[in-house]
MIFI-143727 format. One record per residue (C-alpha): residue number from 1; x, y, z. Coordinates in Angstrom, 1 decimal, decimal comma. Example, Ala and Ser with C-alpha at 12.3 -4.5 7.8 and 13.67 -1.06 7.14 Angstrom:
pos=1 u=12,3 v=-4,5 w=7,8
pos=2 u=13,7 v=-1,1 w=7,1
//
This chain:
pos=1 u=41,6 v=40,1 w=1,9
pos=2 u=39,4 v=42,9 w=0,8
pos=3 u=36,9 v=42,9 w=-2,5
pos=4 u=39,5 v=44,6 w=-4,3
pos=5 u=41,6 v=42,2 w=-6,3
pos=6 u=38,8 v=39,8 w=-6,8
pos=7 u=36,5 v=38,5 w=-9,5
pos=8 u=33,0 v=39,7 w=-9,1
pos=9 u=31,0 v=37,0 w=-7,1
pos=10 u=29,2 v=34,2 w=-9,3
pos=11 u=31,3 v=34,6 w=-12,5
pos=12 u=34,2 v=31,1 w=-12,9
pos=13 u=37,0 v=33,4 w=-12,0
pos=14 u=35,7 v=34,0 w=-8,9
pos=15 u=34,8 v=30,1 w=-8,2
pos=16 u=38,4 v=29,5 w=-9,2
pos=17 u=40,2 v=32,3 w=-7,1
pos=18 u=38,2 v=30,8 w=-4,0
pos=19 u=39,6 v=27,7 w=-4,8
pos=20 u=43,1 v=28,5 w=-5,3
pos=21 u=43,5 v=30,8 w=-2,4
pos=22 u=42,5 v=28,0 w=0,2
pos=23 u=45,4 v=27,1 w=2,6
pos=24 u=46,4 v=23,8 w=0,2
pos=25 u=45,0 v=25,2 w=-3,0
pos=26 u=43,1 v=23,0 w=-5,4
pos=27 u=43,7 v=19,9 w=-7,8
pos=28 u=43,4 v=20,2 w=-11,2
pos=29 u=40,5 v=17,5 w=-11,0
pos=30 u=38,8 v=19,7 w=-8,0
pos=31 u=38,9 v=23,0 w=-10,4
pos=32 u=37,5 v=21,1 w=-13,6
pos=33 u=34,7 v=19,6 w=-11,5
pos=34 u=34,2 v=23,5 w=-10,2
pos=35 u=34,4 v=25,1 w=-12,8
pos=36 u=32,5 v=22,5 w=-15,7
pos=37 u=35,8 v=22,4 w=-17,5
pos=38 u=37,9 v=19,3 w=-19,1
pos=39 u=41,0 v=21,5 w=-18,9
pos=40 u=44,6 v=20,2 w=-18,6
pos=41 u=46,2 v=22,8 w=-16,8
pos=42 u=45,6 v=26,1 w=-14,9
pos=43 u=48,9 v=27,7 w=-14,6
pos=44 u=47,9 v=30,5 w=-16,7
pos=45 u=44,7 v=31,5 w=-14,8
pos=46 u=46,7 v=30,9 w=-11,7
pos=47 u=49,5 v=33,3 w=-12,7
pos=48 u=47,0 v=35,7 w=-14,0
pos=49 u=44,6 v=35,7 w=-10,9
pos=50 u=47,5 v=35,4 w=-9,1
pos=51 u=48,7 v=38,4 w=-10,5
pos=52 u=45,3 v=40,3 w=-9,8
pos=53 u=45,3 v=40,1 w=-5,8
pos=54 u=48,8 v=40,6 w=-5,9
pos=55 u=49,3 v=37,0 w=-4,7
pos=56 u=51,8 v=34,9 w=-5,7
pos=57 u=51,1 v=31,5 w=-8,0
pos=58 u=51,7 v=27,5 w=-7,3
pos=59 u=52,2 v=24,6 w=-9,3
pos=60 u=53,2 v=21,3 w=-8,5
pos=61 u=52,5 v=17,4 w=-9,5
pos=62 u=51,2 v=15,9 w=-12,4
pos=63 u=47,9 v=14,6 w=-14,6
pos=64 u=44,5 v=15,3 w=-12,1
pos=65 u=46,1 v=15,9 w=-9,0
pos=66 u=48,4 v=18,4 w=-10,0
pos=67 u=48,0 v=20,8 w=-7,1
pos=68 u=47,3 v=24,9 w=-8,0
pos=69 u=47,1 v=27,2 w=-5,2
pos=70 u=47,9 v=31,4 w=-4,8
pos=71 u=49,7 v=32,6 w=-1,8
pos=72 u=48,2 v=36,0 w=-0,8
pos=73 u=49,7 v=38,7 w=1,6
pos=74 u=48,5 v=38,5 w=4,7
pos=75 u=47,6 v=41,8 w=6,3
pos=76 u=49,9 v=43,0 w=9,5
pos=77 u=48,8 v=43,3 w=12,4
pos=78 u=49,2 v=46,8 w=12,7
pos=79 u=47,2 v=47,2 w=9,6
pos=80 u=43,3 v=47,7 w=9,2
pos=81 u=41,4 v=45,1 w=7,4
//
């Protein structure tokens, strides 16, 4: 995936977006620690980063291991990256 779509490097979107776009996603507990939060859920930064790189937003489980994750396009082949 290109730059475009997501949060400038260094800023808590960004540490979050890295997180969520990984091929299992992260835990609500993973994120928190990430992040320095004591948050009880992410589904609205999910949608919205989601929503961003044009991905598509996860949600499943319950209390600290409820699991967030983005699925993003993956390029074709016959496209440039």
């Amino acid at each position: 995936m290109s730059e475009r779509g997501k949060p400038r490097t260094g800023t808590k979107d960004r540490i979050k977006f890295d997180l969520l776009t990984r091929p299992k996603g992260a835990t609500l507990d993973e994120i928190n620690r990430a992040v320095g939060h004591d948050a009880w859920s992410y589904v609205n930064d999910t949608k919205r980063l989601a929503k961003r790189c044009g991905g598509t937003p996860h949600w499943n489980g319950g209390g600290g291991s409820r699991r967030f994750w983005i699925e993003t396009q993956k390029p074709r082949s016959d496209e440039a990256i």
